[in-house]
Each structure stands twice: as C-alpha cells, then as structure tokens.
C-alpha beads as a LAMMPS data file, in Angstrom:
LAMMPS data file: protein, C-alpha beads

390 atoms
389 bonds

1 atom types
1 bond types

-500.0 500.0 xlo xhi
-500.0 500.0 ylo yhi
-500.0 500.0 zlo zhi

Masses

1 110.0

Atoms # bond

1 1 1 -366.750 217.321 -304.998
2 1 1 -368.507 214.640 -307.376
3 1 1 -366.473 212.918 -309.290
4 1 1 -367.332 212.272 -313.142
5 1 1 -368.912 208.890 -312.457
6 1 1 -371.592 210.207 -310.514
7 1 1 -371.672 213.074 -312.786
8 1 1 -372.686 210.661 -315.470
9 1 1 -375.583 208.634 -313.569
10 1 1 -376.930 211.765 -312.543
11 1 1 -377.178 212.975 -315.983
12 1 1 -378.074 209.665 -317.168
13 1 1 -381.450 209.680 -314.639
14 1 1 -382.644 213.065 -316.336
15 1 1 -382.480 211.591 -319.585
16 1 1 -384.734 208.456 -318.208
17 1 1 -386.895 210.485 -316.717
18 1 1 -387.290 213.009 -319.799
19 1 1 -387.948 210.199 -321.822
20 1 1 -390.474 208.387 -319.902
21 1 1 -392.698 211.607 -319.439
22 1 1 -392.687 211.785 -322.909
23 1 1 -393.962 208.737 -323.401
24 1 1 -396.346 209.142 -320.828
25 1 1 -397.340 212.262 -322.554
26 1 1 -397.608 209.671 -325.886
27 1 1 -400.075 207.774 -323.999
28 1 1 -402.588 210.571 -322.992
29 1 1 -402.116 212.548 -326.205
30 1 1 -405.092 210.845 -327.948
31 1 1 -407.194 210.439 -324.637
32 1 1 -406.725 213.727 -324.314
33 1 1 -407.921 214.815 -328.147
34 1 1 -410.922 212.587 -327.579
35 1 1 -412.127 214.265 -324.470
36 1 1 -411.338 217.909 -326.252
37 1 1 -413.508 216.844 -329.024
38 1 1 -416.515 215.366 -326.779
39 1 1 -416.338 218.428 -324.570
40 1 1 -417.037 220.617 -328.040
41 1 1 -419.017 218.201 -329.519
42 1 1 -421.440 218.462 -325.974
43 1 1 -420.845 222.583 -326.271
44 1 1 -422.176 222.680 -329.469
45 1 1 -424.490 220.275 -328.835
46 1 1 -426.240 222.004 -325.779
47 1 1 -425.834 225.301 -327.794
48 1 1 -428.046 224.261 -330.817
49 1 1 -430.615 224.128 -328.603
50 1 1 -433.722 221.798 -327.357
51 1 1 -435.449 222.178 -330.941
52 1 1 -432.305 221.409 -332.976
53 1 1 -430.996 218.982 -331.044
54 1 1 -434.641 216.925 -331.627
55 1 1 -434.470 217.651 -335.150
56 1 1 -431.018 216.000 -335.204
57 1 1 -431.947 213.111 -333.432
58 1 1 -434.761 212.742 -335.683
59 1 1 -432.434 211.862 -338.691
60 1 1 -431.320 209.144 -336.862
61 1 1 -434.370 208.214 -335.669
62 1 1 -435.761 207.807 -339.521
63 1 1 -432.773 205.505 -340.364
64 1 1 -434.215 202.942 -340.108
65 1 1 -437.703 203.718 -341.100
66 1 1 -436.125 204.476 -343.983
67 1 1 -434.596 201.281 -344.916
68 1 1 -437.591 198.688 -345.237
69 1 1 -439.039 198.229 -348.650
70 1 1 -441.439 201.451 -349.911
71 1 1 -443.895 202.055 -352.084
72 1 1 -443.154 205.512 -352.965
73 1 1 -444.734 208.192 -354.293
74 1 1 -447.828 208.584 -354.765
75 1 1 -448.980 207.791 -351.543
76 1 1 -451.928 206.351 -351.368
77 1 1 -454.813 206.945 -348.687
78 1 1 -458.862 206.417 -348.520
79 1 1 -460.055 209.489 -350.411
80 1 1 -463.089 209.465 -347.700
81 1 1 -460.781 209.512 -344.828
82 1 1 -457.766 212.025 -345.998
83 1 1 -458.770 215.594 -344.634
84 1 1 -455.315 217.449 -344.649
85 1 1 -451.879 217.458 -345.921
86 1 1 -449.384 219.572 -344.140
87 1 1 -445.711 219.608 -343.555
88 1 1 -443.236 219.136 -340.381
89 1 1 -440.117 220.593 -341.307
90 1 1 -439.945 219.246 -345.101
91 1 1 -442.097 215.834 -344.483
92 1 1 -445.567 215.149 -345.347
93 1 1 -448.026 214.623 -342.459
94 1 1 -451.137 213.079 -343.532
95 1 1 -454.120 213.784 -340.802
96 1 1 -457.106 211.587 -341.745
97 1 1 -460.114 210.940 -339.499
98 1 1 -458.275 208.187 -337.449
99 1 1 -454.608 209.139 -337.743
100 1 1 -451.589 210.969 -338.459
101 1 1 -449.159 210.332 -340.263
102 1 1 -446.045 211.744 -340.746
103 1 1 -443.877 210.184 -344.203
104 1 1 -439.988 210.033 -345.097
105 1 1 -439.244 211.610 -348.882
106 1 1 -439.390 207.926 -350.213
107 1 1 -443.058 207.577 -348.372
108 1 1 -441.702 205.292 -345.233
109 1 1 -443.937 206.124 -342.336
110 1 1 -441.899 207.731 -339.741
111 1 1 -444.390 208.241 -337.276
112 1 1 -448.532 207.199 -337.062
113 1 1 -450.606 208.380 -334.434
114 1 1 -454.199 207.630 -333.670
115 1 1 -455.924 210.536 -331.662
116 1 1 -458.731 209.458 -329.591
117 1 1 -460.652 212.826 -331.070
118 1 1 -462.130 213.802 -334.307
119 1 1 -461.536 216.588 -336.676
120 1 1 -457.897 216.951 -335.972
121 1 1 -455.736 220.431 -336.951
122 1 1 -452.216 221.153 -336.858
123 1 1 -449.838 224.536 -336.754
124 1 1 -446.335 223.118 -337.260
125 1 1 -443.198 225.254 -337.603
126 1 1 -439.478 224.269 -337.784
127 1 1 -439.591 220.087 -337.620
128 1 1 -442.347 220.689 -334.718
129 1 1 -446.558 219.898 -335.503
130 1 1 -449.050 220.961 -332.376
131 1 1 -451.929 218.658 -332.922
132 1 1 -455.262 219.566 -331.601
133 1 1 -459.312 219.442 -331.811
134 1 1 -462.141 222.192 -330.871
135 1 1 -463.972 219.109 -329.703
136 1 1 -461.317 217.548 -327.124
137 1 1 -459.350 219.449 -324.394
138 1 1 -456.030 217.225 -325.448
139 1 1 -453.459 218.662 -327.649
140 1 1 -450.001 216.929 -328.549
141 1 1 -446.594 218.126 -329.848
142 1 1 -444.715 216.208 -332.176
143 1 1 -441.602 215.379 -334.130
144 1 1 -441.139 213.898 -337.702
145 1 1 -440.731 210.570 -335.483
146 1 1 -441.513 210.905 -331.856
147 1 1 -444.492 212.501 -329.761
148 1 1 -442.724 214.687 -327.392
149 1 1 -445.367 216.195 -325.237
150 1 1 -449.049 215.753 -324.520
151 1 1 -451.499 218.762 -322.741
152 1 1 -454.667 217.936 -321.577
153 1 1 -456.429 221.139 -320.518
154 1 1 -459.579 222.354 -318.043
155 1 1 -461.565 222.591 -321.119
156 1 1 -462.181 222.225 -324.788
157 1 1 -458.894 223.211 -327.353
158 1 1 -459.666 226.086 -329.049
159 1 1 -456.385 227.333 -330.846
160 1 1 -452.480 226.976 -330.528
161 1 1 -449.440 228.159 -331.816
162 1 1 -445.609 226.946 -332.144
163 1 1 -442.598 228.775 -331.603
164 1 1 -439.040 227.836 -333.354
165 1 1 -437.543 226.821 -330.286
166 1 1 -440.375 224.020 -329.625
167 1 1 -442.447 226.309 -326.917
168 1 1 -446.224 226.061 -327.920
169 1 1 -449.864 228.069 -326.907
170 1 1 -452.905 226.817 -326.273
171 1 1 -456.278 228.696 -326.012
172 1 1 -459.514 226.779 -323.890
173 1 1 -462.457 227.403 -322.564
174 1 1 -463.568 227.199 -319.388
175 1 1 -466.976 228.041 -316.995
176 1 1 -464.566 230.143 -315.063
177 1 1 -463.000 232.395 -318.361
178 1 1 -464.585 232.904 -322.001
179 1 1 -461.348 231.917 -322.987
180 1 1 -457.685 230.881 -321.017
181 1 1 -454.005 231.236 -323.283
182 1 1 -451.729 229.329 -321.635
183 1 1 -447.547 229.117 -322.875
184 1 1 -445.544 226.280 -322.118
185 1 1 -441.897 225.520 -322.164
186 1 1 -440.292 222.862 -324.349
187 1 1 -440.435 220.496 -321.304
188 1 1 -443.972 220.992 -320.495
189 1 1 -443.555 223.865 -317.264
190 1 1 -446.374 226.968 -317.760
191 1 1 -444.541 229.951 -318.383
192 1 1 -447.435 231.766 -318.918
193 1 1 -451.413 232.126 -318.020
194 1 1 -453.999 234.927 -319.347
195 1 1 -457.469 234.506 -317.892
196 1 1 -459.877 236.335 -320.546
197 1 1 -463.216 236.701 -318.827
198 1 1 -465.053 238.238 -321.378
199 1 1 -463.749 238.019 -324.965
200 1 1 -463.523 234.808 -327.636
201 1 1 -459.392 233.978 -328.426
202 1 1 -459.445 233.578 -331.900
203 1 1 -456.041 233.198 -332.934
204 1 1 -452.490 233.309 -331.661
205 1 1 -449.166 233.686 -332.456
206 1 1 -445.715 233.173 -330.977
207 1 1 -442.060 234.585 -330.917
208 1 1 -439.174 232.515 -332.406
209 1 1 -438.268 232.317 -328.676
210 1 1 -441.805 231.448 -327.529
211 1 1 -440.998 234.326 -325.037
212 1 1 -443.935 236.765 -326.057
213 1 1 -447.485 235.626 -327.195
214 1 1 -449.486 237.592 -329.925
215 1 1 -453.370 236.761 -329.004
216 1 1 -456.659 237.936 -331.204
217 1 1 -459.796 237.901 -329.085
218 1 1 -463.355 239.067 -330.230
219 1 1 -466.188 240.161 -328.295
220 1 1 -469.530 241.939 -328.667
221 1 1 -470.413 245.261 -327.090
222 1 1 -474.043 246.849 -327.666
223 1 1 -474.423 244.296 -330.681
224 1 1 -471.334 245.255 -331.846
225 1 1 -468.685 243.209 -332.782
226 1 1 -465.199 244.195 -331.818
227 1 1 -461.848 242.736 -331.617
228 1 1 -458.877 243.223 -329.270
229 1 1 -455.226 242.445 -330.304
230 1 1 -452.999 241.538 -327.432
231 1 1 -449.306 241.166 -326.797
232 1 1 -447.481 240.060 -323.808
233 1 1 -444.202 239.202 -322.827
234 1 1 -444.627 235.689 -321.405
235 1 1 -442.438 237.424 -318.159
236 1 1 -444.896 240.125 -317.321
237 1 1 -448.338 239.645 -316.352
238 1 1 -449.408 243.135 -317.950
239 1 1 -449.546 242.983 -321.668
240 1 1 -446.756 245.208 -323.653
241 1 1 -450.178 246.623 -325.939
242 1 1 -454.103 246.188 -325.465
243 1 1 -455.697 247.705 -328.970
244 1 1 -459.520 247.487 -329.773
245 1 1 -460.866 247.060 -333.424
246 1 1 -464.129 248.453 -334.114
247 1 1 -466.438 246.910 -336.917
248 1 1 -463.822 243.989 -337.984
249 1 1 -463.094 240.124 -337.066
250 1 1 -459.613 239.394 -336.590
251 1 1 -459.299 236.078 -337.476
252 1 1 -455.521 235.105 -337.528
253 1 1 -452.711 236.932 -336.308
254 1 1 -448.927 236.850 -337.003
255 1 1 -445.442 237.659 -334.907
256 1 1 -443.859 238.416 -338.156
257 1 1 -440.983 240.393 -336.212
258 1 1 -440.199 241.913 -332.985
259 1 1 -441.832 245.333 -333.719
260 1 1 -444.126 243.787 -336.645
261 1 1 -447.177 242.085 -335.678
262 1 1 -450.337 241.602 -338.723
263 1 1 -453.936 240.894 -338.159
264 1 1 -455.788 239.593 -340.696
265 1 1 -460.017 240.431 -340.526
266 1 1 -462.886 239.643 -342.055
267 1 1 -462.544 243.127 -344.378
268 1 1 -458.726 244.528 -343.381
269 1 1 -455.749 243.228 -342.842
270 1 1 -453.332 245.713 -340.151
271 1 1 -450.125 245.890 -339.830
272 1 1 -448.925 247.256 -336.333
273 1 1 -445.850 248.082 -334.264
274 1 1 -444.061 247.360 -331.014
275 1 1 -446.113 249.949 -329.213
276 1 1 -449.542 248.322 -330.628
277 1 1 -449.973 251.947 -333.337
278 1 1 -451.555 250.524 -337.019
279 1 1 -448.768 251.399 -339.213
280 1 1 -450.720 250.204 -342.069
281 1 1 -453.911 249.005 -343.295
282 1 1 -454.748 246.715 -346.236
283 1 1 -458.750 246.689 -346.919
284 1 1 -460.937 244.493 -349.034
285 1 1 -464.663 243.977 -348.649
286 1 1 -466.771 241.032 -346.661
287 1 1 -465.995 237.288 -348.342
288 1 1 -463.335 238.657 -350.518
289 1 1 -460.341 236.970 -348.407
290 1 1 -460.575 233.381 -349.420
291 1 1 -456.853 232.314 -348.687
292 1 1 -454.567 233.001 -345.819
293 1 1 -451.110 231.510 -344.948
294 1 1 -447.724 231.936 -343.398
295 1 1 -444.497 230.165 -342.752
296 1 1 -441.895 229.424 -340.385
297 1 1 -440.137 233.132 -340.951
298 1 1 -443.177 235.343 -340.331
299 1 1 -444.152 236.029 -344.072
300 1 1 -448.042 236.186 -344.532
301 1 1 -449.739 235.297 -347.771
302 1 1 -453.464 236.790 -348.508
303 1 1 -455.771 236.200 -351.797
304 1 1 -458.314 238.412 -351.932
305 1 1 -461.096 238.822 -354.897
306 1 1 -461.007 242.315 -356.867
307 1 1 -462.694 243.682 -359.990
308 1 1 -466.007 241.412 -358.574
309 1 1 -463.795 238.339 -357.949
310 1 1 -462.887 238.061 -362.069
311 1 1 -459.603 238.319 -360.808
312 1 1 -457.554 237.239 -357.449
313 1 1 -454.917 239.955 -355.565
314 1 1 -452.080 237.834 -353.647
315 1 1 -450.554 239.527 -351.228
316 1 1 -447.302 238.485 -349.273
317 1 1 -446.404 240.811 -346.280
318 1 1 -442.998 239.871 -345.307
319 1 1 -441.505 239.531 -341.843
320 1 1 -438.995 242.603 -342.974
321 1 1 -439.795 245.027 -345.685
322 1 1 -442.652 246.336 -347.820
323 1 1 -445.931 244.757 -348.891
324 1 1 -445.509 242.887 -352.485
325 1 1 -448.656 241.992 -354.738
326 1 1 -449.690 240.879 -357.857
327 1 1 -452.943 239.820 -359.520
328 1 1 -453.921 236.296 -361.064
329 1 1 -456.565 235.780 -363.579
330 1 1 -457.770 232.218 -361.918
331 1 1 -458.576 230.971 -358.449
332 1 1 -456.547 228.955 -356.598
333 1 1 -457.384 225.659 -355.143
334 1 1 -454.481 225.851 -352.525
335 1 1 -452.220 228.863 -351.936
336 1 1 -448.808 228.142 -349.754
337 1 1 -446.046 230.725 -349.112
338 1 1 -442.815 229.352 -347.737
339 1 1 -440.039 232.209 -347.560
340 1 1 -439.864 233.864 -351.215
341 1 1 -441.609 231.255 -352.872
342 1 1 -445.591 231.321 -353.113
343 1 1 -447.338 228.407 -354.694
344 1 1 -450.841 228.238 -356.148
345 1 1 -453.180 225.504 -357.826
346 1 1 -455.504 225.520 -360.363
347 1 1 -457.127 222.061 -361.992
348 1 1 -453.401 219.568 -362.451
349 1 1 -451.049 222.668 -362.305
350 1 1 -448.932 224.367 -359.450
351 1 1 -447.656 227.441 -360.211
352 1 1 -444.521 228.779 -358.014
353 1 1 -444.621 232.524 -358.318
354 1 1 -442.086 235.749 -356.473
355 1 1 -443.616 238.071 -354.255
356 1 1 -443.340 240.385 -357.208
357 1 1 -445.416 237.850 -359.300
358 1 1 -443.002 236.364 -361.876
359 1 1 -443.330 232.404 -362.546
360 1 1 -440.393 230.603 -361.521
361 1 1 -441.806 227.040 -362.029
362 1 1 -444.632 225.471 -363.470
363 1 1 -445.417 221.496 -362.687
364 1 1 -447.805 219.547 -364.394
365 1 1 -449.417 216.937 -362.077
366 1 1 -451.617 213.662 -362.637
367 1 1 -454.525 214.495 -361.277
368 1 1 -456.494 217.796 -360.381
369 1 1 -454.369 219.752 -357.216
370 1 1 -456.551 220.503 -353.920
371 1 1 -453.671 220.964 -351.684
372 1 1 -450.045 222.172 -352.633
373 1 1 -447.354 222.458 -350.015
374 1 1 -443.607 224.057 -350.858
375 1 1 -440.362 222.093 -349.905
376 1 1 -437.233 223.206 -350.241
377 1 1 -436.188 220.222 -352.878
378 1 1 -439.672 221.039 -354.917
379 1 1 -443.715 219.872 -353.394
380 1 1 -445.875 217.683 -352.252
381 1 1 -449.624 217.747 -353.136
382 1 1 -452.555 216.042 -352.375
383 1 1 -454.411 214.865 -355.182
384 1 1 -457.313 212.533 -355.448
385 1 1 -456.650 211.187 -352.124
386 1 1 -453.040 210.408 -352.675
387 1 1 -450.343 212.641 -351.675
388 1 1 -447.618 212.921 -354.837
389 1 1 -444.291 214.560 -354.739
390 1 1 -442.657 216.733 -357.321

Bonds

1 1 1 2
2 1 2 3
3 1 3 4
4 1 4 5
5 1 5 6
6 1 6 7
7 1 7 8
8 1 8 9
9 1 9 10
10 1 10 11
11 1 11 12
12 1 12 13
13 1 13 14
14 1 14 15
15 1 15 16
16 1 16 17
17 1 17 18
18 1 18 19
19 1 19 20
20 1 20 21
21 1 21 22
22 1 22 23
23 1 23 24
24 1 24 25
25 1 25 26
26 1 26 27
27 1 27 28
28 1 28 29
29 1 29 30
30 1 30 31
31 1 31 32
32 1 32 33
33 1 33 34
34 1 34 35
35 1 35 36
36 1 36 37
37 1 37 38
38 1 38 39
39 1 39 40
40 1 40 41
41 1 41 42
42 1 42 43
43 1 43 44
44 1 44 45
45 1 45 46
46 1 46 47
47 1 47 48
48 1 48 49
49 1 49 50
50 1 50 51
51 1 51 52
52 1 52 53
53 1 53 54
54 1 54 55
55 1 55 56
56 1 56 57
57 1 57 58
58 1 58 59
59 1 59 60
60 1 60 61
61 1 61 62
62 1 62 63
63 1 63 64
64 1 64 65
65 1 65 66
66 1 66 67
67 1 67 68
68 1 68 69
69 1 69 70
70 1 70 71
71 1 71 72
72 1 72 73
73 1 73 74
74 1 74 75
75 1 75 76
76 1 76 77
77 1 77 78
78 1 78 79
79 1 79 80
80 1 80 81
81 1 81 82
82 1 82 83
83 1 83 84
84 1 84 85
85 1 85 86
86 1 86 87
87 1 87 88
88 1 88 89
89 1 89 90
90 1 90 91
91 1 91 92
92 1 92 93
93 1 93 94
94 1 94 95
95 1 95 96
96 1 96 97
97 1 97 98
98 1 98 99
99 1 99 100
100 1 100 101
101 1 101 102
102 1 102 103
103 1 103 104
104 1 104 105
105 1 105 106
106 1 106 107
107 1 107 108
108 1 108 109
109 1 109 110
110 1 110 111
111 1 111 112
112 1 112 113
113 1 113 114
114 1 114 115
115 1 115 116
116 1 116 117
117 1 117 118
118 1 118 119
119 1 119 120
120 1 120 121
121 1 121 122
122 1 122 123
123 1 123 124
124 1 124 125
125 1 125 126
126 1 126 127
127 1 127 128
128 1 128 129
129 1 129 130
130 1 130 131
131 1 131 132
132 1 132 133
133 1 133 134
134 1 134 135
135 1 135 136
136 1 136 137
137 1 137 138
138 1 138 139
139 1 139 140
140 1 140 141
141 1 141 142
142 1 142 143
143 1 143 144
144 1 144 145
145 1 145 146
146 1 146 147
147 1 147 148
148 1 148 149
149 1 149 150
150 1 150 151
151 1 151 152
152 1 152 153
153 1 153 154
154 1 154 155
155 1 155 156
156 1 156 157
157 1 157 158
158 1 158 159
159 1 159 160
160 1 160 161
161 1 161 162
162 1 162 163
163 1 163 164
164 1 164 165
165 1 165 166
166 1 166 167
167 1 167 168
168 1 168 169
169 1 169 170
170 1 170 171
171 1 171 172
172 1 172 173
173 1 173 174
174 1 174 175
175 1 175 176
176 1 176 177
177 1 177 178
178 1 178 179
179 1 179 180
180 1 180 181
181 1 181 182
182 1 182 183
183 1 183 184
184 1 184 185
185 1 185 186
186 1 186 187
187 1 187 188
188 1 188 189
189 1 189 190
190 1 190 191
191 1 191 192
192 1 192 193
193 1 193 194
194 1 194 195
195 1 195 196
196 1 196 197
197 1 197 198
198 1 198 199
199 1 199 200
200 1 200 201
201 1 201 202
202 1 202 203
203 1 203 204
204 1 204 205
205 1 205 206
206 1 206 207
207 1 207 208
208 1 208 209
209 1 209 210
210 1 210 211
211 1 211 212
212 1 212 213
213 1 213 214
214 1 214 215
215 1 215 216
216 1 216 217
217 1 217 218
218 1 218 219
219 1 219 220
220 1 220 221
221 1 221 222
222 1 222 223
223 1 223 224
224 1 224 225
225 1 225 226
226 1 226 227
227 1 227 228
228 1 228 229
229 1 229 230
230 1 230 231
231 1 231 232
232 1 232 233
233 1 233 234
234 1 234 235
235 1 235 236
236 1 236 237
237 1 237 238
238 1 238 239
239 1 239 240
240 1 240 241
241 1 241 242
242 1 242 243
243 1 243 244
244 1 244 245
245 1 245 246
246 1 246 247
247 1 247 248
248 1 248 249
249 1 249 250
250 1 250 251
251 1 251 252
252 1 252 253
253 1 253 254
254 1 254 255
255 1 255 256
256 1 256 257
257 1 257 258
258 1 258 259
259 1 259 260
260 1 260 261
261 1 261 262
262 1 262 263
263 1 263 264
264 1 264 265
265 1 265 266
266 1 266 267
267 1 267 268
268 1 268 269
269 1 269 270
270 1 270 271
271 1 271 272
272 1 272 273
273 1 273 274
274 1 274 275
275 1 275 276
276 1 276 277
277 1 277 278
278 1 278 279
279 1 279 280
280 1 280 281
281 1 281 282
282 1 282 283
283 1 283 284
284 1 284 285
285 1 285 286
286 1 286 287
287 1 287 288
288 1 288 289
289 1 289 290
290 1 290 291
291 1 291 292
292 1 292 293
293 1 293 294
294 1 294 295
295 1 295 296
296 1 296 297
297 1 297 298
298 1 298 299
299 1 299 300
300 1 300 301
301 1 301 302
302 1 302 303
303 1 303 304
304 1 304 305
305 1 305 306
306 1 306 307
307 1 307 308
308 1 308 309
309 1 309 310
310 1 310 311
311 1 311 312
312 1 312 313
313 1 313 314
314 1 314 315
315 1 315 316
316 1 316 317
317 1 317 318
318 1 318 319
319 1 319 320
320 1 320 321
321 1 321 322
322 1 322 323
323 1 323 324
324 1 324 325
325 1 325 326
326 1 326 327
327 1 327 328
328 1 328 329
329 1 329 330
330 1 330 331
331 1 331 332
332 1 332 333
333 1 333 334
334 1 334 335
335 1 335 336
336 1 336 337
337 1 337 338
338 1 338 339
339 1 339 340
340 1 340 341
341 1 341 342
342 1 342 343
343 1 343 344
344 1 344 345
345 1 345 346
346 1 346 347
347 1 347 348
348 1 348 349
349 1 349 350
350 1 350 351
351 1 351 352
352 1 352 353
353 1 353 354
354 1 354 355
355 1 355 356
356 1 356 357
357 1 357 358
358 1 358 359
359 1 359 360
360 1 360 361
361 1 361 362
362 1 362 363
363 1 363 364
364 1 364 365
365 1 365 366
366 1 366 367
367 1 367 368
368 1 368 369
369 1 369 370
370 1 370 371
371 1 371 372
372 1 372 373
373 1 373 374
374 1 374 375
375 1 375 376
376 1 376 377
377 1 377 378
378 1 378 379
379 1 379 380
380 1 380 381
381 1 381 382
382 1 382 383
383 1 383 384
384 1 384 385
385 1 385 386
386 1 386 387
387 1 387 388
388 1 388 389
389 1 389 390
C-alpha cells in the first residue's frame, strides 16, 4: 500500500505533465491557425480558377505601374497611327499600327506590345484580349499586364474567340482545309480540332467554360451562297447541330446561353436552340445592319436602318429573356452594349440608354466621339486620337 508521500509525487507529476502539454499546445496554437488559414487561402485560391487567379495577380502586378508619375487623361496618341480602342476587363487597350497598349485608370501603361504584323484585332472578354491578324498565322493572349500565351498556326489567322475561363479559338487556313478551328486550353494543350474542307469560318464563339465552340462557315453551292452554323462540344468529334442557311451571310455568331445561340447575317439575324431549330428570326434588308456588338455575358447589340435609314432600330438580344428595341432619330458613330447598359455616339455626346430605350446618362465630351466603350465606373472614348475618360 502507498503511503501518502508517494501519493503526493504521483499526483504532483500529473499536474507537471498537464501543464507542460498545455503549454506545448500554447506553442503550436498560432502555427497551427497559420497553416489553417494558408490551407483555405490555397482552397480558395485554386477554386477561383486559372482566369481569376490571373486577374488577381494582375492587381498586383499594376502596383507599381501605377505609382510613377502620369499624365492622365486624355491620353494622347498619333492620330495617324491609333486604329482601335477596346477594353480588357475595365482598362483601355490602345492597338495602333506598331503596338498595343494596355493603360491603368490614371493612364500608366501596364503593358506595351509590339506585334511583328500589321492590322492587328482583338476579342477580349473577362480581363483576357486574343490578339490577332488575317495577314500573320501568330495570335497572342493577354492580360492587363502580362502576355500569357502565344499560337503560331499552319496558316494565316482568320478569326478567334475567348471564353471566361481564359480558353481561346482560332480559325486558319490551310492548302490542306478551306478553313481549320482549333480550341485550346488555358495552358496552351488542343482540346479541340475541326478540319472544314470546303466552307469559309467566318466567325466563332465560345462557352463561358470554353468547353463547346459555336462556328459560322459560308460556302457557295451552284452560285449560291449559303451558310452553315455549327456547334460542338469540344469532347465529341461529331457536332451537337449542323444547320444550313439558304440566301444569307452569317457574319458573327454568339453563345449567348447554353440552349441560346444568335447569328447575325447580312439581312436576318436568328435566334436558335440547343437542338440547332430557329426559334426566332429578326429581318432587315441588305446594308441596313451597320452596328453589331456583344459583351462578356452573351447580350448582342444590333443597329439597323428603318423608315429608309431616317431613323436607326437598336436591338439588344439578351443572353436570357426577350428581344428589347427602340428607335433613335440619329446615327451612331460607335454603339457598345455592356450588360444593361448600351452606349451610343453622335458628334461630342455619348448617350447611355436601357434596353427599353430610356436615357440614363448623357456626357458631353471635348471633342467629336468615334469610339465609346462602357466601364463599370463610367467610359472611355477615343476622340481625335486621344483616348479620354469620363
């Protein structure tokens, strides 16, 4: 039997013990916290995506653009060498006949880039521009700061597309195929390859996964033109819809939703559904479309000339829902559509309409508008060679 002095050390060695895990359990407490937090902050991180994670980084990456001396606004540029103004995510890119540039909201240059082609165009959705030329067979993807990828095909660029997630399209020609659509992942690995041997790819679209391709082809068949709307899942080598036009030139098409696809022609504009059936049809005569747009969502702008072209129709045909119009009594020098905001130029003014057609701002500019682009903090515009901000 113990007696009470051994009673006592034994109870006094629990007591050390006890306290010394705690303190142990002190120590790692805040190691602990910190590796909690870095495992969520690398869950999230990985779940935003290969897209969003790039756009985050470019914030960073603009710091310290962003913190030399600036000019501001307006920006100015050689009025002979400006061609385009467009937008990656909400910053201007100016694309001139040497370079691109892409600017910070106080005009810093982010990024410049000097293509060795000429005559460069860009399709840019969600923080992502794919820069191109129909007289190179190079293309390149970009950031607001960084050139993430660069394509250089069998033959000459004819179209491409982006998708949300950073997956792009390119259309080329080749002596083996009238015309080849190729999809590639955000890390530069085909996904997809469509070998057209007879008909012209005019246009294409993508899902916000990049996972299906919407392509517009044209051909000619006993002196008649036709054209051929084509979806595929980016999985399948058969395409989910093959439809033939008769008598019309599809010039752009849209992946406004999964089950929505439009085709704008040269005298109709069709809306169609998941099984390829024209749920709707929107006609105008020859030349009246003068304007066509869309953003980031799937929305689709038209301006079309009625009651002979005294007065313009603008159409937006949203991603989900019904077809909204309303008429103007001027023609605009730039038409942009960003979600439910249109915009439209005439001489120094922008007007910001609804789809329904009521004015929700007016700005007065300098100089006389030519190009008008909607932000989500107000514009930018391209006037007289300089690009302003409003």
């Amino acid at each position: 039997m113990k007696n009470k002095a051994e009673t006592n050390k034994v109870d006094f060695q629990k007591a050390k013990n006890r306290a010394s895990a705690k303190r142990t359990l002190r120590k790692l407490r805040i190691p602990a916290c910190i590796l909690a937090v870095l495992i969520a902050a690398a869950a999230i991180y990985t779940a935003l995506g290969e897209t969003r994670r790039s756009n985050f980084a470019d914030s960073f990456k603009a710091i310290p653009s962003t913190l030399r001396s600036s000019a501001g606004y307006p920006f100015n540029e050689d009025d002979l060498s400006l061609e385009k103004l467009a937008l990656v995510g909400d910053k201007p890119m100016l694309i001139s006949k040497s370079s691109v540039q892409v600017l910070s909201q106080e005009a810093d240059i982010l990024q410049e880039i000097y293509p060795d082609w000429a005559d460069t165009r860009a399709v840019s959705v969600n923080g992502r521009a794919l820069i191109y030329s129909n007289n190179s067979n190079k293309a390149m993807l970009i950031s607001r700061t960084d050139t993430l990828a660069s394509f250089s095909e069998e033959g000459t660029v004819v179209t491409g597309a982006v998708s949300r997630c950073g997956r792009i399209a390119l259309s080329y020609t080749t002596d083996k195929a009238q015309s080849v659509v190729k999809v590639y992942s955000p890390r530069q690995k085909t996904d997809f390859q469509w070998n057209c041997s007879r008909d012209y790819v005019s246009s294409l679209s993508l899902s916000s996964s990049g996972k299906a391709v919407l392509i517009s082809a044209m051909g000619v068949d006993n002196a008649e033109i036709y054209s051929r709307i084509v979806l595929f899942k980016t999985s399948k080598t058969k395409p989910e819809f093959d439809v033939k036009i008769e008598n019309t030139s599809i010039i752009k098409v849209v992946y406004a939703a999964r089950g929505k696809y439009v085709a704008i022609g040269d005298n109709k504009t069709l809306i169609l559904n998941s099984k390829g059936e024209i749920k709707s049809e929107i006609p105008y005569s020859y030349n009246s479309l003068f304007a066509v747009d869309c953003d980031s969502e799937g929305n689709t702008l038209l301006c079309c000339k009625i009651s002979g072209g005294s007065k313009i129709r603008v159409m937006k045909i949203p991603s989900l829902g019904s077809v909204k119009q309303f008429d103007i009594d001027y023609t605009p020098a730039s038409a942009d559509i960003r979600k439910g905001r249109i915009a439209l130029a005439i001489d120094n003014t922008v007007n910001i309409y609804s789809p329904s057609g009521f004015k929700k701002e007016t700005y007065t500019c300098d100089n006389n508008v030519s190009t008008a682009l909607i932000t989500s903090a107000g514009i930018y515009t391209l006037e007289n060679g300089s690009v302003c901000k409003y």
